[in-house]
C-alpha positions in Angstrom: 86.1 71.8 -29.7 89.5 69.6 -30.0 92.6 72.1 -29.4 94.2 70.4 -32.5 91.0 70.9 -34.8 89.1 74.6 -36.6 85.8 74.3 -36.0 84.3 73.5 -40.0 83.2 77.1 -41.6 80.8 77.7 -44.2 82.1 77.0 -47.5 80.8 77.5 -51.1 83.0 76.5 -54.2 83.4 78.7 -56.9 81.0 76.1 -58.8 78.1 76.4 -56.9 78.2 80.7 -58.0 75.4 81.1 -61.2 77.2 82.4 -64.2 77.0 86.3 -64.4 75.3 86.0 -67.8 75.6 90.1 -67.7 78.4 90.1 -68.5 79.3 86.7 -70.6 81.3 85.1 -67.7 82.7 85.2 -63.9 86.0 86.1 -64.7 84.3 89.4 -66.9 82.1 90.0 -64.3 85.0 90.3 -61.7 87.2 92.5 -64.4 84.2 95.1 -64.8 83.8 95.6 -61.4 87.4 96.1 -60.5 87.9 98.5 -63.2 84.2 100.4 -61.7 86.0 100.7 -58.6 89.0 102.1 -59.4 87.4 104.5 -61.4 85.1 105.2 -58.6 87.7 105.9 -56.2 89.2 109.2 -57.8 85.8 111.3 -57.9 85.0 109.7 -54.5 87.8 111.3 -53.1 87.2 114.6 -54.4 83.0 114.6 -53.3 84.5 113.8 -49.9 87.4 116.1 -49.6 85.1 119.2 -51.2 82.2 118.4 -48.6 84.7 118.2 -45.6 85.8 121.5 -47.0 82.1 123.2 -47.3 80.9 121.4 -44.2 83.7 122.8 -41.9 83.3 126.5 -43.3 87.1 126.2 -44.2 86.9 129.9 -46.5 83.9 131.7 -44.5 80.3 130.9 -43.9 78.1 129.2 -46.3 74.9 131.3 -45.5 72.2 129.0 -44.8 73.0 126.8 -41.6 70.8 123.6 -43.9 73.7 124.4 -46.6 76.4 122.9 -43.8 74.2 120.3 -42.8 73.5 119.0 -46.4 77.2 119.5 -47.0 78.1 117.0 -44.1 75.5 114.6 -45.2 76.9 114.1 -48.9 80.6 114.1 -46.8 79.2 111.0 -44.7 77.4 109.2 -48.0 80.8 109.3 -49.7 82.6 107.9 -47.2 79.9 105.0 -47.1 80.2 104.4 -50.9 84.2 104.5 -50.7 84.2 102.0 -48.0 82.0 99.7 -50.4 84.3 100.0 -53.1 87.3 99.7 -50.8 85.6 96.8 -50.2 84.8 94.9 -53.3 88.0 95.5 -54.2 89.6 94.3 -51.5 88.0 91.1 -52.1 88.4 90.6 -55.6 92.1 91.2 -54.6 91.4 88.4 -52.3 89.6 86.1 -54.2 92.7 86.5 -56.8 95.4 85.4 -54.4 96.8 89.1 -55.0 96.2 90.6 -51.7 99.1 91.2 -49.4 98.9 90.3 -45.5 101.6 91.3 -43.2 101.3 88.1 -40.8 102.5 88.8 -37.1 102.0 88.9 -33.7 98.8 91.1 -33.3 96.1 92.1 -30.5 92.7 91.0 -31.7 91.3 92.7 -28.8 92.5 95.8 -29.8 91.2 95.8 -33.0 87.7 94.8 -31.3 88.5 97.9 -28.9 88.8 100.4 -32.1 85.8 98.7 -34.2 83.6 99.6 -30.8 84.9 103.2 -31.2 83.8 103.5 -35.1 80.0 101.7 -34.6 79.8 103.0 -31.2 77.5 106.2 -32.1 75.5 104.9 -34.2 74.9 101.7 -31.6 74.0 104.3 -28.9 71.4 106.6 -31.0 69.7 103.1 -31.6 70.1 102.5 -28.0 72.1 99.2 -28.8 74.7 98.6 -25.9 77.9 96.2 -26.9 79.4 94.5 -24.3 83.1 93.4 -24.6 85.0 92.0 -21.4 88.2 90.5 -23.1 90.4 88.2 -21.0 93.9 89.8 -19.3 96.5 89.4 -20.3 94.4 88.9 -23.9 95.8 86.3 -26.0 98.0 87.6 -29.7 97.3 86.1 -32.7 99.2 85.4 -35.8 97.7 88.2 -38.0 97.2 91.1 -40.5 96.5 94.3 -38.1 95.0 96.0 -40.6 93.0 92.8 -41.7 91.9 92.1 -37.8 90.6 95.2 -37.8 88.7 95.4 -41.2 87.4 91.7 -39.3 86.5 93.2 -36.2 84.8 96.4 -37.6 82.6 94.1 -40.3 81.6 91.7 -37.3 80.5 94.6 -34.8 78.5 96.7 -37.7 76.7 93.6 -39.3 75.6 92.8 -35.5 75.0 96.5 -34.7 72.9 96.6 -37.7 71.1 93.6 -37.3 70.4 94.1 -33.6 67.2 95.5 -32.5 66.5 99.4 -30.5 68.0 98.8 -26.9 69.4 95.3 -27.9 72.9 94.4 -26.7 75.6 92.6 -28.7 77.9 90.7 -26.8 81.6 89.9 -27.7 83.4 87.3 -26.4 87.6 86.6 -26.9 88.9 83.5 -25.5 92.4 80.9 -25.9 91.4 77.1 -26.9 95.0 75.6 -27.2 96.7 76.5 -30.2 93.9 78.5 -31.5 92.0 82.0 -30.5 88.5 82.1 -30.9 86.3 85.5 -31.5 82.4 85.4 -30.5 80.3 88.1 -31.7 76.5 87.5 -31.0 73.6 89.6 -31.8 69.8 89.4 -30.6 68.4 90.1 -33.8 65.8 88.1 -35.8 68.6 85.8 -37.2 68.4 83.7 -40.4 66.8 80.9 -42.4 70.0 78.5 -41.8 69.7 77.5 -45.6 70.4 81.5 -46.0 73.3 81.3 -44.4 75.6 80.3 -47.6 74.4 82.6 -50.3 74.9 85.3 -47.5 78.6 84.4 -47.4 78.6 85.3 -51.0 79.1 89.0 -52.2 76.6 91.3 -52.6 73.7 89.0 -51.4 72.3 91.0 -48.4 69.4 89.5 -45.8 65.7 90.6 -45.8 65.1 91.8 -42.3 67.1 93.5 -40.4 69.9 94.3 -42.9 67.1 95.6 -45.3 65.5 97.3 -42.3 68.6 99.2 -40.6 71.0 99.5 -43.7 71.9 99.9 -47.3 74.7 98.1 -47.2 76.2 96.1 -50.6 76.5 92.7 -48.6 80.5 92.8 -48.6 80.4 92.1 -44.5 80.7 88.5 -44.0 82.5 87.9 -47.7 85.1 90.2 -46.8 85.8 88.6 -43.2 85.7 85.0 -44.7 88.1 85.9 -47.2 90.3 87.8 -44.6 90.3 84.8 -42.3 91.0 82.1 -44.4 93.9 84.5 -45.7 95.1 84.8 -42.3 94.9 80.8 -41.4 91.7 80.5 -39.5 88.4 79.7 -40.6 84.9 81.8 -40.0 81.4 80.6 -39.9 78.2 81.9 -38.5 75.8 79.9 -36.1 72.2 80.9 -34.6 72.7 83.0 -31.2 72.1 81.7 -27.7 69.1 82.9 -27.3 68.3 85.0 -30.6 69.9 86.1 -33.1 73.3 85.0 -34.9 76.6 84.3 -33.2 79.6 85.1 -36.1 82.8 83.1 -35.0 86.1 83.6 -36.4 89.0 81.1 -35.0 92.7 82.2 -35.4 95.8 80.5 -34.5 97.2 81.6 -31.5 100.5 83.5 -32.0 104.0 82.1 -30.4 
């Protein structure tokens, strides 16, 4: 790859998106489900902060040991369902040119360092080991913090989930020039390449391993896309090295 060049990403125009006939039009389509999520958010909170509250005994024993277990469960299924909504609306916010990104010097290997913290138990109780060997010093990039790591953490969860039992997911960070470049590759049973568009598209999820390992709402590689291209880079996703899919994100190099 030329130093002075971004390697093309996948790219869809708005155009190519079939009318939401649901709901008469995009731009009502887009309205509904910001207002769903605001209004989501508020009850959210409250399911989450009550079940923290039953889960952790705060005002004496519930009885029942099931009763503490079934109160941490509906505590971990909120936090899920607030991270979707988080999500859409993060990229609506996108979408609409309304979002706000602090762009600065930032460490995109830290941000790898805390997504590995987040997946890392559920990667171990499927046995999936991720191996991350970043280069020293690592190289900054002009970024969002907070957006590197909503990047990071979508990257390392999509290829967590889409890995299979005792597969390894390997992460790579490394300077090209001007530009920083961010490898995460899976060993899963990667995709139809023709997929590979509509699943850059919100809410379109894959039919294996995605449907196999996770519920998710298909927010993972829209939100990163839209992050990215906020942030001055570009993001595509190719088929592994051996198996699999490899996502790449490619940021400009700070200073």
């Amino acid at each position: 790859m030329a130093a002075s060049r971004l390697p093309q990403a996948i790219k869809t125009e708005t155009a190519d998106l079939e009318p939401a006939t649901a709901f008469g039009s995009e731009a009502q389509r887009r309205a509904f489900l910001r207002m769903m999520s605001h209004e989501l958010r508020t009850p959210l909170n409250a399911i989450i902060g009550f079940a923290d509250i039953l889960s952790s005994e705060l005002y004496g024993p519930l009885g029942a040991p099931e009763y503490r277990d079934y109160a941490a469960i509906i505590g971990v299924s909120g936090h899920r369902l607030l991270s979707m909504v988080n999500g859409a609306l993060e990229i609506i916010r996108l979408e609409a040119g309304t979002a706000e990104l602090d762009l600065s010097t930032a460490s995109l290997d830290e941000a790898v360092d805390d997504a590995m913290q987040t997946v890392g138990a559920e990667a171990a109780a499927r046995g999936v080991s991720i191996r991350f060997d970043p280069p020293w010093p690592a190289p900054g990039v002009l970024g969002d913090p907070r957006a590197l790591r909503t990047v990071a953490l979508n990257l390392l969860q999509n290829a967590v989930t889409w890995s299979p039992d005792g597969g390894t997911v390997r992460v790579t960070l490394d300077a090209d020039g001007p530009l920083v470049r961010l490898e995460v590759a899976d060993e899963g049973d990667g995709v139809d390449p023709a997929e590979l568009t509509r699943l850059m598209q919100p809410f379109e999820q894959g039919e294996t391993a995605l449907s196999r390992h996770s519920g998710g709402a298909g927010l993972g590689w829209p939100l990163v896309r839209l992050l990215v291209q906020a942030m001055g880079g570009e993001f595509r996703v190719d088929p592994g090295p051996r198996t699999g899919l490899k996502a790449v994100v490619t940021l400009r190099r700070a200073g």
